[in-house]
PyMOL commands that place a pseudoatom at each C-alpha (Angstrom):
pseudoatom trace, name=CA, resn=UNK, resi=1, chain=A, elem=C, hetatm=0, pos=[13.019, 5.444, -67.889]
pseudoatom trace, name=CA, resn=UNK, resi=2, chain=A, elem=C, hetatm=0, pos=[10.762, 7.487, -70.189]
pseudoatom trace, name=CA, resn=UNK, resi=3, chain=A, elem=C, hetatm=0, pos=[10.786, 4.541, -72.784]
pseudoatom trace, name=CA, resn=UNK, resi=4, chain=A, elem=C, hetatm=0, pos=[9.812, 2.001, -70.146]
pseudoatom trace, name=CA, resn=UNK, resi=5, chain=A, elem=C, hetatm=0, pos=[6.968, 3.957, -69.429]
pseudoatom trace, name=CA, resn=UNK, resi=6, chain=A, elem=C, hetatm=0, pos=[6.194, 4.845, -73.040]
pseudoatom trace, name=CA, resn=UNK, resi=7, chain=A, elem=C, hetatm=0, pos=[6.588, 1.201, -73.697]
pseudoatom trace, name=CA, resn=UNK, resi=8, chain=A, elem=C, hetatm=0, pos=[3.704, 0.768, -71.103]
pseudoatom trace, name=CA, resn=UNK, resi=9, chain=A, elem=C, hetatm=0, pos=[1.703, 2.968, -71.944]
pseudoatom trace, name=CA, resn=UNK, resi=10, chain=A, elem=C, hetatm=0, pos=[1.615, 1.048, -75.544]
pseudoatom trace, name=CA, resn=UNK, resi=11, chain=A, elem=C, hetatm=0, pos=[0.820, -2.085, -74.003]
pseudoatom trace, name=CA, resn=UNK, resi=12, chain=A, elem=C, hetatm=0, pos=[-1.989, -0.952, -71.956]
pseudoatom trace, name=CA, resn=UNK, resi=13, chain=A, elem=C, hetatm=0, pos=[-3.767, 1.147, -75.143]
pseudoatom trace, name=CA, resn=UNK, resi=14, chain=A, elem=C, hetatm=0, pos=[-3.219, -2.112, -76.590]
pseudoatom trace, name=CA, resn=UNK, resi=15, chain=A, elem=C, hetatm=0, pos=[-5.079, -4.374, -74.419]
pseudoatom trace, name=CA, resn=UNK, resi=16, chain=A, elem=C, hetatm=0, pos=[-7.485, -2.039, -73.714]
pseudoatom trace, name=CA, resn=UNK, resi=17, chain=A, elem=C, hetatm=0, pos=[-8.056, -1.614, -77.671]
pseudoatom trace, name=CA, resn=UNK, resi=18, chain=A, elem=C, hetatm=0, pos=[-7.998, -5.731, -77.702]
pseudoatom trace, name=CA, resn=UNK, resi=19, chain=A, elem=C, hetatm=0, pos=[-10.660, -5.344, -75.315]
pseudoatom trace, name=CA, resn=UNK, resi=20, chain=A, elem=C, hetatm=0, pos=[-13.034, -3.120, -76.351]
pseudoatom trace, name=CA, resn=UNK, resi=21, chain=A, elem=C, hetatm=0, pos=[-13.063, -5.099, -80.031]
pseudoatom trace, name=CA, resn=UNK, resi=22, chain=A, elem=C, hetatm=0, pos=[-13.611, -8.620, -78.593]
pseudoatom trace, name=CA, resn=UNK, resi=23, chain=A, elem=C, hetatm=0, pos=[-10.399, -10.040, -79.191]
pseudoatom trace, name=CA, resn=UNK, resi=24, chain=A, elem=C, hetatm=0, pos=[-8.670, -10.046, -75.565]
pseudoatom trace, name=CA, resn=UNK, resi=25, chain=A, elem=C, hetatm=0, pos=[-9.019, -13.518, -75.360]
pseudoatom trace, name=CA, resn=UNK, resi=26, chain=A, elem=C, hetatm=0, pos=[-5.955, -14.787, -76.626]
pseudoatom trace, name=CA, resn=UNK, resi=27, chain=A, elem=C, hetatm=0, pos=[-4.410, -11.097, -77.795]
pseudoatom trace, name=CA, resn=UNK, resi=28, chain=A, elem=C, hetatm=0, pos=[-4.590, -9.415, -74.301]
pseudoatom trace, name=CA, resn=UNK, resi=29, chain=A, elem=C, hetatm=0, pos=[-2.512, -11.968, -72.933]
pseudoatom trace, name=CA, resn=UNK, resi=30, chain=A, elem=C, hetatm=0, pos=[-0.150, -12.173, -75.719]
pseudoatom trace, name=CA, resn=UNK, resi=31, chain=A, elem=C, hetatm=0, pos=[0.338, -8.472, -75.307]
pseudoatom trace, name=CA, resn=UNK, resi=32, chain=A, elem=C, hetatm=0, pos=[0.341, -8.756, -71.199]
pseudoatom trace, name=CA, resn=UNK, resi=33, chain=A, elem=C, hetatm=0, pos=[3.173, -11.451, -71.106]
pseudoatom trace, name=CA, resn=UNK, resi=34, chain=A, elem=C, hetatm=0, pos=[5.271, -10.585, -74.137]
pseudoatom trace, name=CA, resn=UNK, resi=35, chain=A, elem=C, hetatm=0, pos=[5.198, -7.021, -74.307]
pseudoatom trace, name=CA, resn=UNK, resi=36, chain=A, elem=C, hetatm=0, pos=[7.614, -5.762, -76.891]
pseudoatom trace, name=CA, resn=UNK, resi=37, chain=A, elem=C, hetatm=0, pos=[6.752, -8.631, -79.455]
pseudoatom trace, name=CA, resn=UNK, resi=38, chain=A, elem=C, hetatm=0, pos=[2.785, -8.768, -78.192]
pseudoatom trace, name=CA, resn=UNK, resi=39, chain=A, elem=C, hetatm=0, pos=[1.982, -5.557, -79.532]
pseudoatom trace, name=CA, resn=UNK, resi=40, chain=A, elem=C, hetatm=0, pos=[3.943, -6.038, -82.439]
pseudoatom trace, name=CA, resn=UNK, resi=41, chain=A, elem=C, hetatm=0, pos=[2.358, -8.826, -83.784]
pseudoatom trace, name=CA, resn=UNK, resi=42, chain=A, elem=C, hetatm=0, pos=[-1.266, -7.567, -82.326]
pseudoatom trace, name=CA, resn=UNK, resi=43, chain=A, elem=C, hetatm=0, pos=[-0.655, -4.300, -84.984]
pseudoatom trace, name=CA, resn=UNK, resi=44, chain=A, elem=C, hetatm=0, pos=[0.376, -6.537, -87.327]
pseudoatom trace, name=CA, resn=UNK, resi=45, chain=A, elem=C, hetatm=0, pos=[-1.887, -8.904, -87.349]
pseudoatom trace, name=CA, resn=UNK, resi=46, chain=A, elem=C, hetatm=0, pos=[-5.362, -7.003, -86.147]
pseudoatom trace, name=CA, resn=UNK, resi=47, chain=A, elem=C, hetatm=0, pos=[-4.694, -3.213, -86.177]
pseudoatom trace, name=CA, resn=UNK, resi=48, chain=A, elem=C, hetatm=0, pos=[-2.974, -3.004, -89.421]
pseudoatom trace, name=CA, resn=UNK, resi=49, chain=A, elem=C, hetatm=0, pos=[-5.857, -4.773, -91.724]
pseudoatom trace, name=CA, resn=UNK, resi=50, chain=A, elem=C, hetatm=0, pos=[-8.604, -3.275, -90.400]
pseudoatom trace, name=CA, resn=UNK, resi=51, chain=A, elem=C, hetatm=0, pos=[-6.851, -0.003, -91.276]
pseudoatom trace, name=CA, resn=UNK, resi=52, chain=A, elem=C, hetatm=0, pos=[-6.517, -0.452, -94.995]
pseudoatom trace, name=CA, resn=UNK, resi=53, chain=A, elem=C, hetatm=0, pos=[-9.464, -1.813, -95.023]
for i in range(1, 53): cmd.bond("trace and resi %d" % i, "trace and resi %d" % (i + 1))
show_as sticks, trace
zoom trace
């Protein structure tokens, strides 16, 4: 039970981070309706470059 809500509480910093950058449309969805896989490829795609720069 604690992962599943761990897990949730990923998704939703997530989409809220998707959000607040302009990029919900498609990646909030993506990370709404597949959720382990969604926020995988969201931080691998968005989060991670951005971070090294």
């Amino acid at each position: 039970m604690p992962i599943a809500l761990l897990a949730l509480c990923l998704n939703v910093a997530l989409a809220v981070h998707a959000a607040k950058t302009g990029r919900f449309s498609p990646w909030g969805w993506i990370i709404i309706l597949l959720p382990p896989l969604g926020g995988i490829a969201y931080v691998l795609v968005e989060v991670l470059p951005d971070l090294l720069g």
